[in-house]
C-alpha positions as CSV (number, residue, x, y, z in Angstrom):
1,X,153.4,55.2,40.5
2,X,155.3,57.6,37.8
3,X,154.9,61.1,37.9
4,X,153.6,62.7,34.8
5,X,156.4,65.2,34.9
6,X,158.0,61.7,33.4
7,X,155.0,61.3,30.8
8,X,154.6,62.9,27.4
9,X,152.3,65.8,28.6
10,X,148.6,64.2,28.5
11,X,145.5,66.6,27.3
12,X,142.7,64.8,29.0
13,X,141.4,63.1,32.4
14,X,141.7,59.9,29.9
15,X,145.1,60.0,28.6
16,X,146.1,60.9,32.3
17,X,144.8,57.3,33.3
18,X,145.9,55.8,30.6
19,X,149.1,57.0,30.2
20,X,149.7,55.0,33.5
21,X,148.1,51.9,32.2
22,X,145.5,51.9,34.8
23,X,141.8,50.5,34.4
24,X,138.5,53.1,35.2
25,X,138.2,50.5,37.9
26,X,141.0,51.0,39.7
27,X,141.3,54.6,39.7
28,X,137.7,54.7,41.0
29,X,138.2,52.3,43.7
30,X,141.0,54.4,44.6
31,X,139.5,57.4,45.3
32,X,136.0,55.7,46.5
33,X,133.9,56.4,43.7
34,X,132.3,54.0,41.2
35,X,133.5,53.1,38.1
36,X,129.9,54.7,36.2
37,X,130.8,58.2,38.1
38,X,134.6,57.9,37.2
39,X,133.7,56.8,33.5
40,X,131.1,60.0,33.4
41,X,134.4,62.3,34.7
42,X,136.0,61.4,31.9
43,X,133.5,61.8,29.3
44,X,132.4,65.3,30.5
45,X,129.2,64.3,31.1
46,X,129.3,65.1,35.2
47,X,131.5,67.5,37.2
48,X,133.5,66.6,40.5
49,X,132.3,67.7,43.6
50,X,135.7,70.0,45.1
51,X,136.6,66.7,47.2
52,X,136.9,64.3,44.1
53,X,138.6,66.9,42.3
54,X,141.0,66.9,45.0
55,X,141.2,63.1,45.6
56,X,142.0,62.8,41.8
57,X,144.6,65.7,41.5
58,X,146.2,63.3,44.8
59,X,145.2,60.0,43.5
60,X,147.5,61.3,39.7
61,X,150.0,63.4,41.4
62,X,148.9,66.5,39.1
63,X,148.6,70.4,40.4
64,X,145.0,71.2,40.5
65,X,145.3,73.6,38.0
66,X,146.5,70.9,35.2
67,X,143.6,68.4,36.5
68,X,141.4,71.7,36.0
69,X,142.7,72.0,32.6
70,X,142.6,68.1,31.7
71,X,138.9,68.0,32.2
72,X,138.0,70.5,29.8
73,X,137.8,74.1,31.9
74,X,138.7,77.4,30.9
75,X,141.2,78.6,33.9
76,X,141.9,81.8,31.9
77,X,142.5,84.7,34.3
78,X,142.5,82.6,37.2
79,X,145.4,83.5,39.3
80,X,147.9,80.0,39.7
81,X,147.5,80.8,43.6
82,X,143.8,80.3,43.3
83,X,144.5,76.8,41.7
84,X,147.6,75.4,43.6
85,X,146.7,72.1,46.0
């Protein structure tokens, strides 16, 4: 799998997957969630627990911070230490 350092820079969980050509299916599968809570990630309408917010910063190969950031939150004044995997 491509990094995204090798990507035009994405701006959302969607793009991310996308960018990769990879189906909702997949991605949950790969991290052991269902495609309905993956899907509901991406639309904003649920939050990760910490652990799928970790699987899916592994899972894409993306800092925390920038999967943070990808899914809508305001890391403002958070110190990058704070938000490093």
């Amino acid at each position: 799998m491509d990094k995204v350092e090798n990507l035009k820079s994405p701006t959302t969980l969607r793009e991310l997957r996308e960018q990769k050509n990879l189906s909702q299916e997949y991605v949950a599968h790969s991290i052991g969630l269902t495609r309905n809570a993956y899907q509901r990630y991406e639309q904003g309408l649920a939050e990760p627990k910490l652990l799928n917010f970790l699987a899916i910063a592994r899972f894409y190969q993306v800092p925390l911070k920038q999967l943070v950031v990808l899914m809508g939150y305001d890391v403002t004044g958070i110190p990058d230490d704070e938000l490093t995997q």
